[in-house]
DSSP file (Angstrom, degrees, kcal/mol; ACC not computed):
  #  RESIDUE AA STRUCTURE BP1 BP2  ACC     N-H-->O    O-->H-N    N-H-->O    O-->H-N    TCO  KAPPA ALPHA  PHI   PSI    X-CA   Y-CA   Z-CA
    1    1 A X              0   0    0      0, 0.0     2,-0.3     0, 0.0     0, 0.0   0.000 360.0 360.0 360.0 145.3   -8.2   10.2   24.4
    2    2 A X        -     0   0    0      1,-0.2     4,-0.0     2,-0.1     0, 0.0  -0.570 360.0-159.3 -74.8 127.9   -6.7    8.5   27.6
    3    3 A X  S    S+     0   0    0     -2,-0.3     2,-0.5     2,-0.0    -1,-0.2   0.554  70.3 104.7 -85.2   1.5   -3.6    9.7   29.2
    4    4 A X  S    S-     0   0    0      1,-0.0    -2,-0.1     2,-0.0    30,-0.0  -0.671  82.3-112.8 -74.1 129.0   -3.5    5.9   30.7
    5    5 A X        -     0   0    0     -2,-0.5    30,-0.2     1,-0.1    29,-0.1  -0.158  11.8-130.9 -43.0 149.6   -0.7    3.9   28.8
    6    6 A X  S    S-     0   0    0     28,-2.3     2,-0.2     1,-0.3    29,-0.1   0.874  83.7 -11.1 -73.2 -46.9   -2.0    1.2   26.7
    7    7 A X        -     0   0    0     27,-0.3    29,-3.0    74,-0.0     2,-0.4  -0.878  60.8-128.9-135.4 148.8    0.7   -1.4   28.2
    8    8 A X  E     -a   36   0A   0     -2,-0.2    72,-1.9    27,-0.2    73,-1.3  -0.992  28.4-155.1-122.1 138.0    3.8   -1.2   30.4
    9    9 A X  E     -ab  37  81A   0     27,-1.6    29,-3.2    -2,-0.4     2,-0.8  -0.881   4.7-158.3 -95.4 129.5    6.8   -3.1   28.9
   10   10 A X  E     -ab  38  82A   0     71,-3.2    73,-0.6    -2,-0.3     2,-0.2  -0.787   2.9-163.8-125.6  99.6    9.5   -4.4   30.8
   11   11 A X  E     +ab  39  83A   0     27,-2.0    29,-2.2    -2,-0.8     2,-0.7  -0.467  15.3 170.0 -72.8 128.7   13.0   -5.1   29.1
   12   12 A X  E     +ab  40  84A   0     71,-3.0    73,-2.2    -2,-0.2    75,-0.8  -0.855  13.3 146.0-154.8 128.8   15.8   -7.6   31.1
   13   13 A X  E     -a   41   0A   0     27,-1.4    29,-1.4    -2,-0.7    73,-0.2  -0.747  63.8 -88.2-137.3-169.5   19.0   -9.0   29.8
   14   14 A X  S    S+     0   0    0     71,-0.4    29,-1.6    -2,-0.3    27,-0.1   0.883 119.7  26.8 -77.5 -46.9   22.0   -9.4   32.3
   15   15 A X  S    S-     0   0    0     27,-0.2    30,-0.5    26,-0.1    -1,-0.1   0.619  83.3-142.0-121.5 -31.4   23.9   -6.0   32.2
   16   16 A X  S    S+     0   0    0     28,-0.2    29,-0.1    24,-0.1    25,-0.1   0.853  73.9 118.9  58.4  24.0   20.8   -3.7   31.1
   17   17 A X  S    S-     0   0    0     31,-0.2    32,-2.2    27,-0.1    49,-0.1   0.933  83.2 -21.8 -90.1 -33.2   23.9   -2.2   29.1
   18   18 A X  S    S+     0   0    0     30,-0.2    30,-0.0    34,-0.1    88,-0.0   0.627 116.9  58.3-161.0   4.5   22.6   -2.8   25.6
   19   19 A X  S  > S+     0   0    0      2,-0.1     4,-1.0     3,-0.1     3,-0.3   0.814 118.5  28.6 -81.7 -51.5   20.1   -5.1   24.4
   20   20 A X  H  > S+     0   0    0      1,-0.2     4,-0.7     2,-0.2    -9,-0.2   0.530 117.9  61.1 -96.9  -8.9   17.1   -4.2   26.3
   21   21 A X  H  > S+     0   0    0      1,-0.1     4,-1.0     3,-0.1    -1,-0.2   0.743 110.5  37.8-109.4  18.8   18.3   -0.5   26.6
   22   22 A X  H  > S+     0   0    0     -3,-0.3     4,-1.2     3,-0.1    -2,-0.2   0.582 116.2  55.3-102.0  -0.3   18.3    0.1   22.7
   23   23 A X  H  X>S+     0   0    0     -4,-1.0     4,-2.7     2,-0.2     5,-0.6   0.894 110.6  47.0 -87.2 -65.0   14.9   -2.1   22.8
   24   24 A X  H  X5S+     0   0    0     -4,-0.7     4,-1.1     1,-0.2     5,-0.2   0.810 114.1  47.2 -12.2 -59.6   13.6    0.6   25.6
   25   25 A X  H  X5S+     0   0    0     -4,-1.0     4,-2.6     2,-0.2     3,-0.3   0.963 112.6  46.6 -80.1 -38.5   14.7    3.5   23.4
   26   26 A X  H  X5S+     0   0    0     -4,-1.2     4,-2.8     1,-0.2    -2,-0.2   0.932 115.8  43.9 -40.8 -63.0   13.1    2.2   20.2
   27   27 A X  H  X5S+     0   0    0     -4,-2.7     4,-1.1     2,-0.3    -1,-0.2   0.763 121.0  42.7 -88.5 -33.5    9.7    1.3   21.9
   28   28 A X  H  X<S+     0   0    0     -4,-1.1     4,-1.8    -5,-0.6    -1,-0.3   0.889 117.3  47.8 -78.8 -32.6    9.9    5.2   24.0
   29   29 A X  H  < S+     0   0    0     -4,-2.6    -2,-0.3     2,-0.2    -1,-0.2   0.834 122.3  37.3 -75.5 -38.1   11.0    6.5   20.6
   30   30 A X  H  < S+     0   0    0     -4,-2.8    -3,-0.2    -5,-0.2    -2,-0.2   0.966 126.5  31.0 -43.5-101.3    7.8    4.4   19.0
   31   31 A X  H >< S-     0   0    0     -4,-1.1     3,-1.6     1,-0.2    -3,-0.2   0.506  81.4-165.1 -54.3 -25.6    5.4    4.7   21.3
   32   32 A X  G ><  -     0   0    0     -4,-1.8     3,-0.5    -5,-0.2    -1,-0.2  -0.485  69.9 -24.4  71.1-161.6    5.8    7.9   22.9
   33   33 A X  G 3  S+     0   0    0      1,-0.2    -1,-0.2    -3,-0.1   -28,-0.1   0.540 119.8  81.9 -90.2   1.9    3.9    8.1   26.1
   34   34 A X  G <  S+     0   0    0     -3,-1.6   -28,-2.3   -29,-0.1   -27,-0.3   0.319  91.7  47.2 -98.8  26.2    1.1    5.6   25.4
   35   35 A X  S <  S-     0   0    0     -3,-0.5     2,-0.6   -30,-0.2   -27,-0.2  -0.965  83.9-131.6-141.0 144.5    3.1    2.6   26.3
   36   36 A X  E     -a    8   0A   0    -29,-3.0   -27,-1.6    -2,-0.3     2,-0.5  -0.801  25.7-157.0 -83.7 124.1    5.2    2.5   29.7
   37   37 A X  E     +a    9   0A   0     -2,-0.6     2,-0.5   -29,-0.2   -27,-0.2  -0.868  17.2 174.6-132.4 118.6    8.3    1.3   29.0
   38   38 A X  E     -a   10   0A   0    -29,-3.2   -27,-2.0    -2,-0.5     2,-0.2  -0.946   8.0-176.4 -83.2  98.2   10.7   -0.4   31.5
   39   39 A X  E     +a   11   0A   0     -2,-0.5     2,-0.3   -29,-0.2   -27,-0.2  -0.711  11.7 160.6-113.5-176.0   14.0   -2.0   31.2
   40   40 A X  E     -a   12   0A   0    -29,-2.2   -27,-1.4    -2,-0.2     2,-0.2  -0.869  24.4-134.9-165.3 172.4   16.3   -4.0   34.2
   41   41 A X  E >   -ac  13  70A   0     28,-0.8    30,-1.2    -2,-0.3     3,-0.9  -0.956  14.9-136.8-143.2 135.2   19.1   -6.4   34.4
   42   42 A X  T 3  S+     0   0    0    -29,-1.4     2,-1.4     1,-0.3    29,-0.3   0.993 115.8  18.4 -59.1 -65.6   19.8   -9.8   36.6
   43   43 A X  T 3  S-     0   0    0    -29,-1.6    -1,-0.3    27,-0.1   -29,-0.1  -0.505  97.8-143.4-123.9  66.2   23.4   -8.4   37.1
   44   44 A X    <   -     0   0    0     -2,-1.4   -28,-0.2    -3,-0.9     2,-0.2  -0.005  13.2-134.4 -16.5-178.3   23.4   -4.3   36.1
   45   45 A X        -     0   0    0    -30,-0.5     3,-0.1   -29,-0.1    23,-0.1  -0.599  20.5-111.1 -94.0 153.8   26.6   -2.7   34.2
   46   46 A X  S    S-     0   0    0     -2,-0.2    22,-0.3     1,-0.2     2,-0.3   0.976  93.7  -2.7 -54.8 -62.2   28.2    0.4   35.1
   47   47 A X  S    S-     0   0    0     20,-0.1    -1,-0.2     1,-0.1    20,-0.1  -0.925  85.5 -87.6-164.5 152.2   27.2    2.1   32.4
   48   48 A X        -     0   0    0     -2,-0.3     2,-0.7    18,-0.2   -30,-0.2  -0.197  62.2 -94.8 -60.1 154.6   25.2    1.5   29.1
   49   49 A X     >  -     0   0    0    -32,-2.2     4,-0.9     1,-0.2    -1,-0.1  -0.671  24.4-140.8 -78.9 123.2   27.6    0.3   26.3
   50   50 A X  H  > S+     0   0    0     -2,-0.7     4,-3.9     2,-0.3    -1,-0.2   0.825 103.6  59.9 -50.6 -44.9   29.0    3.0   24.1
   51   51 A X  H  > S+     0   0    0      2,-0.2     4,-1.2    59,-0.2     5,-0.5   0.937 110.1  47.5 -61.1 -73.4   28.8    0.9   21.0
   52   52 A X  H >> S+     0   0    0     55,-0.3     3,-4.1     1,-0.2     4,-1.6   0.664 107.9  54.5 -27.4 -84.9   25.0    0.8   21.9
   53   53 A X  H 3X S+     0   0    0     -4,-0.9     4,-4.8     1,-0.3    -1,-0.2   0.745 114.4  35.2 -27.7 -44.9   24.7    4.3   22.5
   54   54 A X  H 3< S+     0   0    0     -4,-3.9    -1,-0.3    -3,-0.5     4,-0.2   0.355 110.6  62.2-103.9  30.1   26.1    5.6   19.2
   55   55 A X  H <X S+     0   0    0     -3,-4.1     4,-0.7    -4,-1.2    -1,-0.2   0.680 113.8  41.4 -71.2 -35.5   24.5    2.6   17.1
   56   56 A X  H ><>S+     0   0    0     -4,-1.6     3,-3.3    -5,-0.5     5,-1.3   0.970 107.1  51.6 -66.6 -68.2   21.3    4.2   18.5
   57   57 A X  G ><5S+     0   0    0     -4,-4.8     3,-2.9    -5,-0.4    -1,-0.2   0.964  97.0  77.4 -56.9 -28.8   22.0    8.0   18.0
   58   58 A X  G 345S+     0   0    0      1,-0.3    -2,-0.2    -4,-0.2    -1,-0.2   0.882 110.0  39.1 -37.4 -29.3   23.0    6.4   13.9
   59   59 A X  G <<5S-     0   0    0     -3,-3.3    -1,-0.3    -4,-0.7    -2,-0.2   0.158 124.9-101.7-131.1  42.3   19.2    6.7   14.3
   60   60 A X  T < 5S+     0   0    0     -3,-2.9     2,-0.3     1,-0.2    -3,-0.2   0.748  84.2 118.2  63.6  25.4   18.1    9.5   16.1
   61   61 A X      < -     0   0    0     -5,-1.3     2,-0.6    -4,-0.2    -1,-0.2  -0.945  51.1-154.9-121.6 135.8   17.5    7.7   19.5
   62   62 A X        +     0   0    0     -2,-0.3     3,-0.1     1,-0.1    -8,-0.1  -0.947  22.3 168.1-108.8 137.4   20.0    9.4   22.4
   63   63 A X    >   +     0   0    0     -2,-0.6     3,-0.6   -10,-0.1   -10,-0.2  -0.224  52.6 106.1-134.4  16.1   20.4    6.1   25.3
   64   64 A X  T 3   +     0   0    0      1,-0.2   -16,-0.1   -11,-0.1   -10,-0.0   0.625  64.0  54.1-112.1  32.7   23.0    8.2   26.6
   65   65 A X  T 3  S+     0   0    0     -3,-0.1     2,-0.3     2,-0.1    -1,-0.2  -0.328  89.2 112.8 -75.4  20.4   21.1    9.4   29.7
   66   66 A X    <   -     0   0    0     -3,-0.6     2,-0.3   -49,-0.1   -18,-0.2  -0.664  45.3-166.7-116.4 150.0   20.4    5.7   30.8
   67   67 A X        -     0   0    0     -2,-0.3     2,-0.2   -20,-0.1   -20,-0.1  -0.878  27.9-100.4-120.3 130.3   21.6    4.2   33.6
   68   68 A X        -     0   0    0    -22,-0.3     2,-0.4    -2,-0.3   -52,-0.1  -0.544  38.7-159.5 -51.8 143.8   21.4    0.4   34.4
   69   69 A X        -     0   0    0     -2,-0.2   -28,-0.8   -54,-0.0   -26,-0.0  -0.976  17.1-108.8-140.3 129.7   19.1   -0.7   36.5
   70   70 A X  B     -c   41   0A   0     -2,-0.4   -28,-0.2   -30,-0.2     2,-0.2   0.110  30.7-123.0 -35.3 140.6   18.4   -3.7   38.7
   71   71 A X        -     0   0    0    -30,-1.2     2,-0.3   -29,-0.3    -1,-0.1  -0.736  39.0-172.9-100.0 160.3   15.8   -6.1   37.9
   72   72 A X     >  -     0   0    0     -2,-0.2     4,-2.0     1,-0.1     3,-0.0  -0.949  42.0-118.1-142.1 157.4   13.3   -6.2   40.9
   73   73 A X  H  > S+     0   0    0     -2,-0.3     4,-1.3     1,-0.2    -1,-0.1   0.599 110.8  64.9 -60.3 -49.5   10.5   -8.3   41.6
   74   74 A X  H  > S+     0   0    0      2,-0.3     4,-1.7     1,-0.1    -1,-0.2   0.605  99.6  49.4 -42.6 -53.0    8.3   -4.9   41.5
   75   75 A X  H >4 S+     0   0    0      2,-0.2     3,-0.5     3,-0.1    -2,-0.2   0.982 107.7  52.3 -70.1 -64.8    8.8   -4.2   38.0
   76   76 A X  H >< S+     0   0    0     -4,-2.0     3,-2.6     1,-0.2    -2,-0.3   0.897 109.6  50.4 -38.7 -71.3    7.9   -7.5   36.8
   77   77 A X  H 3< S+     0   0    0     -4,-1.3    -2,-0.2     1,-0.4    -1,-0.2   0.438 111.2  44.9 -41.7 -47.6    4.9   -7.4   38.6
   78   78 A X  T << S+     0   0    0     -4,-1.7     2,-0.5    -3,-0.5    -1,-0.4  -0.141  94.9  86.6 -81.3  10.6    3.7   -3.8   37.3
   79   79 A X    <   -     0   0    0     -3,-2.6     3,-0.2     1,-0.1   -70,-0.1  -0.984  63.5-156.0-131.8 151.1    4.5   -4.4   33.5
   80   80 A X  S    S+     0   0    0    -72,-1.9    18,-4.4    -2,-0.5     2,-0.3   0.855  89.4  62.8 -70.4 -44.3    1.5   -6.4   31.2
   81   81 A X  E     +b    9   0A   0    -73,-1.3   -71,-3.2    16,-0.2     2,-0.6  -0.931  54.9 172.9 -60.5  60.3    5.4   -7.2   29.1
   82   82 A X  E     +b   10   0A   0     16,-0.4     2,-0.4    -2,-0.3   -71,-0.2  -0.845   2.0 174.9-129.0  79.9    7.9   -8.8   29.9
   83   83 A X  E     -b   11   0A   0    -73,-0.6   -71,-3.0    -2,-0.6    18,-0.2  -0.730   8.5-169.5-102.5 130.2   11.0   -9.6   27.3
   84   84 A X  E     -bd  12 101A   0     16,-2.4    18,-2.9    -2,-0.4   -71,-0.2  -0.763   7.7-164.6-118.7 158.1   14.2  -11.2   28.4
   85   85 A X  S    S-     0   0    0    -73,-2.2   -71,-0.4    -2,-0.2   -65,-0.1  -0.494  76.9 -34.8-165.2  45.2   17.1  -11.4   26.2
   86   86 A X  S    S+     0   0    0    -73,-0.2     3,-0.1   -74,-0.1   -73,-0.1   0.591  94.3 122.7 111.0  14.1   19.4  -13.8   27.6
   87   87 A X    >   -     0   0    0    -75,-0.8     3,-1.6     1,-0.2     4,-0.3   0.666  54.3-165.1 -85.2   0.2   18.9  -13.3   31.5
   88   88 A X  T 3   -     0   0    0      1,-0.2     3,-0.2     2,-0.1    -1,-0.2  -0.275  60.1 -19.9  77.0-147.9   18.0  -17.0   31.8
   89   89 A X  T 3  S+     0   0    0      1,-0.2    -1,-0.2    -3,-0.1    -2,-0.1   0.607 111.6  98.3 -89.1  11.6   16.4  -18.2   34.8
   90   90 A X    <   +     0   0    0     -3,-1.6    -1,-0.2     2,-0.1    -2,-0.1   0.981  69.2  86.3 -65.2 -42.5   17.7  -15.0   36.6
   91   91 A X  S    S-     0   0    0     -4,-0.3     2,-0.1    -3,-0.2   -18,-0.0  -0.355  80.2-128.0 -64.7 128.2   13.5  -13.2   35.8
   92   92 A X        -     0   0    0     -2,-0.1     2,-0.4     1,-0.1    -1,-0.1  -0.425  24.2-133.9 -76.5 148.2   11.0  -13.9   38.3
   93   93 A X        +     0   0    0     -2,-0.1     2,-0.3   -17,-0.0    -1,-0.1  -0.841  23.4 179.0-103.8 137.4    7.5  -15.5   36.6
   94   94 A X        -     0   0    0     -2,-0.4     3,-0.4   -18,-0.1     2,-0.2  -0.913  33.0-107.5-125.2 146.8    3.8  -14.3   37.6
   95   95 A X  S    S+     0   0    0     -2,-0.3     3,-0.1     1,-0.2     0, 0.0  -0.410 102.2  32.1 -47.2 139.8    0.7  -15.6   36.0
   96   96 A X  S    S+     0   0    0      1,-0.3    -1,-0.2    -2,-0.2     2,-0.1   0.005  89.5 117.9  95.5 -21.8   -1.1  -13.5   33.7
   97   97 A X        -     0   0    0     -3,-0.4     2,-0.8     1,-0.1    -1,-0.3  -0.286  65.7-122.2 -86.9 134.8    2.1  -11.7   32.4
   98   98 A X        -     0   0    0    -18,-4.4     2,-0.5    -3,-0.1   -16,-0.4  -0.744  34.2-167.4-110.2 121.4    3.0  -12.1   28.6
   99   99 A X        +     0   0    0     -2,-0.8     2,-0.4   -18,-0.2   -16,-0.2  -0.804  18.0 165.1-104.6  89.4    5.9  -13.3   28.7
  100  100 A X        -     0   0    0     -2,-0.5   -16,-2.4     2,-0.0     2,-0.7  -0.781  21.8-149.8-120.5 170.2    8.4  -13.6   25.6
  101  101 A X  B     -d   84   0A   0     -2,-0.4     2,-0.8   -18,-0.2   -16,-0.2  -0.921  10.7-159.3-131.2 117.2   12.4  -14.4   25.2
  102  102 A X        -     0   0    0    -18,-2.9     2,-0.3    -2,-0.7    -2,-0.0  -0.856  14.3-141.0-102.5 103.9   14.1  -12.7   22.2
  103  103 A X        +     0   0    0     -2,-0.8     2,-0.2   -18,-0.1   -18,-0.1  -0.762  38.8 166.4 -72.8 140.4   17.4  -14.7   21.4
  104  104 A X        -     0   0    0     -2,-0.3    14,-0.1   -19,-0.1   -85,-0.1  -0.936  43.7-106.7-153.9 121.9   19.3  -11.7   20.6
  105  105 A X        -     0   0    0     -2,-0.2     2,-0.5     1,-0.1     0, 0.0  -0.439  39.5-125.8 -46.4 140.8   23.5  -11.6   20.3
  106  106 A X        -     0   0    0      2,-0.1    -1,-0.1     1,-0.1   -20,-0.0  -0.853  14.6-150.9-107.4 124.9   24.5   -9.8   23.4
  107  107 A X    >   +     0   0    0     -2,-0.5     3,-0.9     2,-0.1   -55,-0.3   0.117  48.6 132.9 -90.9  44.6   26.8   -6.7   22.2
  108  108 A X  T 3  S+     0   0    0      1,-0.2    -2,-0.1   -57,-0.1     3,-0.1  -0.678  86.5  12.5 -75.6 130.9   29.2   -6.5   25.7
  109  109 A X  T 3  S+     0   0    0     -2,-0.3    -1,-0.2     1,-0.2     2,-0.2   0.440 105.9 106.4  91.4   3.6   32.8   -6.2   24.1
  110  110 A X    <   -     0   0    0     -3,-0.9    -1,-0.2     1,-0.1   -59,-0.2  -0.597  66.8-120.3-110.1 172.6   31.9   -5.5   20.0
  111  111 A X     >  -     0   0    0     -2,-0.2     4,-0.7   -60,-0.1    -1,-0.1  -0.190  40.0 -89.0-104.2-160.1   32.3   -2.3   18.5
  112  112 A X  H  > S+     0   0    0      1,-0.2     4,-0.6     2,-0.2    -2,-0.0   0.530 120.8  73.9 -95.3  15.5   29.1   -0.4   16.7
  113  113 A X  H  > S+     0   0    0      2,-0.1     4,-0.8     3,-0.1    -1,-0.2   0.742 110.5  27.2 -70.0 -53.9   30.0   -2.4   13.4
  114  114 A X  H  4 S+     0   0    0      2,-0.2     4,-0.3     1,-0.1    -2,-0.2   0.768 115.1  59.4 -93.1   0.2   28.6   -5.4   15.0
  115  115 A X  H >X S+     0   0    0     -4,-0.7     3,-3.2     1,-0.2     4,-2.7   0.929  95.7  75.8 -89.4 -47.4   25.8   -3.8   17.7
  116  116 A X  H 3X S+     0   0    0     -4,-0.6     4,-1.3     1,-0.3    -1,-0.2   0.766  95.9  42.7 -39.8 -41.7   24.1   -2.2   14.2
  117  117 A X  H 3X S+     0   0    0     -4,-0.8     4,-0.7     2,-0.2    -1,-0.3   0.678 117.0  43.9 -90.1   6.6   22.6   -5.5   13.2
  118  118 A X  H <> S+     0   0    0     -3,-3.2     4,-1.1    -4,-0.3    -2,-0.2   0.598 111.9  53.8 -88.8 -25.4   21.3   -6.5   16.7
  119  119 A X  H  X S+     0   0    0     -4,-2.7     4,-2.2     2,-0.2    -3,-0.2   0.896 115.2  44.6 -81.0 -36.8   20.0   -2.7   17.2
  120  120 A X  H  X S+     0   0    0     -4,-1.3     4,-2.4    -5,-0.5     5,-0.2   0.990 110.0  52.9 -71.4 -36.2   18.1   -3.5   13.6
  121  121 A X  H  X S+     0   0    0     -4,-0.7     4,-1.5     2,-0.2    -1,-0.2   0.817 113.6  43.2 -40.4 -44.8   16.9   -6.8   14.7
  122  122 A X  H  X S+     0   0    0     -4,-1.1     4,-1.5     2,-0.2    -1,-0.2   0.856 105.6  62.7 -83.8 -21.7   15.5   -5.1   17.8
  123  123 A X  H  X S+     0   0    0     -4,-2.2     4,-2.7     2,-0.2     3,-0.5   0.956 108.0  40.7 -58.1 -57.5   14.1   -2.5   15.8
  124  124 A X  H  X S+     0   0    0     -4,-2.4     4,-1.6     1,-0.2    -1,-0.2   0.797 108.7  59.9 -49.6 -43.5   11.9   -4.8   14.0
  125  125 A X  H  X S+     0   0    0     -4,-1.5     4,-2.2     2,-0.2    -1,-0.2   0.815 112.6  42.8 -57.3 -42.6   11.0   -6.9   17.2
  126  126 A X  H  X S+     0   0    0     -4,-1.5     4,-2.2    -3,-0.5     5,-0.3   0.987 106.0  57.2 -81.7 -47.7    9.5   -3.5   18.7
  127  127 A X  H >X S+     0   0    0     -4,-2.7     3,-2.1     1,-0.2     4,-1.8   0.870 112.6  46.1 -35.2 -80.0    7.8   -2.4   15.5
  128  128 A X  H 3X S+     0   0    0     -4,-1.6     4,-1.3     1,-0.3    -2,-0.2   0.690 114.6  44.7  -3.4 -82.7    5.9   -6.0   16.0
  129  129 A X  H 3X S+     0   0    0     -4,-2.2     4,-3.6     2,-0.3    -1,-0.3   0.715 110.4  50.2 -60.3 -35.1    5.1   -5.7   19.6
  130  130 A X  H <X S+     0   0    0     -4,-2.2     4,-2.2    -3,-2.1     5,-0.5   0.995 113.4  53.1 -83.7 -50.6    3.9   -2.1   19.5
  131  131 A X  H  X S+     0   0    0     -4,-1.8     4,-0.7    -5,-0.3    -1,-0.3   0.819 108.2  49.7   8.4 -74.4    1.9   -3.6   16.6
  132  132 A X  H >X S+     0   0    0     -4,-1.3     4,-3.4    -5,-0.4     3,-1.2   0.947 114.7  40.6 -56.6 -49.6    0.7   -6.3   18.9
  133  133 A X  H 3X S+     0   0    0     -4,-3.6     4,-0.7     1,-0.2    -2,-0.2   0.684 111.1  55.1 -88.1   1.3   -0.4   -4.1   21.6
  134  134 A X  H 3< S+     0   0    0     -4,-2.2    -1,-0.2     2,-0.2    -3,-0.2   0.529 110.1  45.3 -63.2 -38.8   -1.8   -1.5   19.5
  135  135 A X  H <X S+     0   0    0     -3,-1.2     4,-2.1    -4,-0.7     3,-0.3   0.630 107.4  66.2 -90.3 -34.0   -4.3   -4.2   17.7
  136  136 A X  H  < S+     0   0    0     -4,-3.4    -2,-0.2     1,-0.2    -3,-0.1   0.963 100.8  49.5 -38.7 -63.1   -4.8   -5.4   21.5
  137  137 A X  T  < S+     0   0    0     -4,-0.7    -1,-0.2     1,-0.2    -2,-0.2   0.609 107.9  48.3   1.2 -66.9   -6.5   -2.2   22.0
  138  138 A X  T  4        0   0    0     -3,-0.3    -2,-0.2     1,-0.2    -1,-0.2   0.943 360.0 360.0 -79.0 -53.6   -8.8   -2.1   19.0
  139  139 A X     <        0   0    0     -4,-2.1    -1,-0.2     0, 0.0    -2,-0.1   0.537 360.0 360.0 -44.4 360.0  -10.1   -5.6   19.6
């Protein structure tokens, strides 16, 4: 079996505080090492959102070694994946990149009452994708 990843995924919402980094941990928590899994933001955070983190540890995923991280030009470029989640026109487009846009509630400012049905929402979205890129594979 190949130690090359199947895909690299690349998550970007505005703050990289909590949509795209509980999408990240799902998809690292998923996948393991056989997808690469990226996230960024147009406009970082300080720091990942707390409500994120502990909707996430509710399910055995720790995000609270993450940092936000800038989106760069770089990143896009190197992931096959590329899901945005409210950054708008802020993500640069290449050809060839598959590109999709998850409306997702953005949880800056809620408590984990309300981040727990956008973290399930995203949960499902990953299942899907890894899904996708899994059946990609076979084909």
């Amino acid at each position: 079996m190949s130690s090359t990843p199947l895909a690299s995924v690349l998550f970007v919402c505005v703050h990289n505080a909590g949509r795209s980094q509980m999408a990240a941990g799902f998809l690292s928590h998923l996948a393991g090492d056989r997808v690469e899994v990226r996230s960024a933001g147009s406009i970082p955070a300080e720091q990942v959102n707390p409500a994120a983190v502990e909707a996430m540890k509710e399910v055995g995923i720790d995000i609270s070694e993450q940092k936000p991280k800038v989106l760069t030009t770089e990143a896009v470029q190197a992931s096959d994946y590329v899901i945005t989640m409210g950054c708008g026109d802020a993500c640069p487009i290449f050809p060839g990149k598959n590109y999709l846009d998850w409306a997702l509630e953005d949880p800056a400012g809620k408590g984990v009452e309300s981040v727990r049905p956008i973290r399930d929402e995203i949960k499902t979205r990953i299942e899907a994708l890894f899904a996708e890129i899994d059946a990609k594979q076979e084909a």
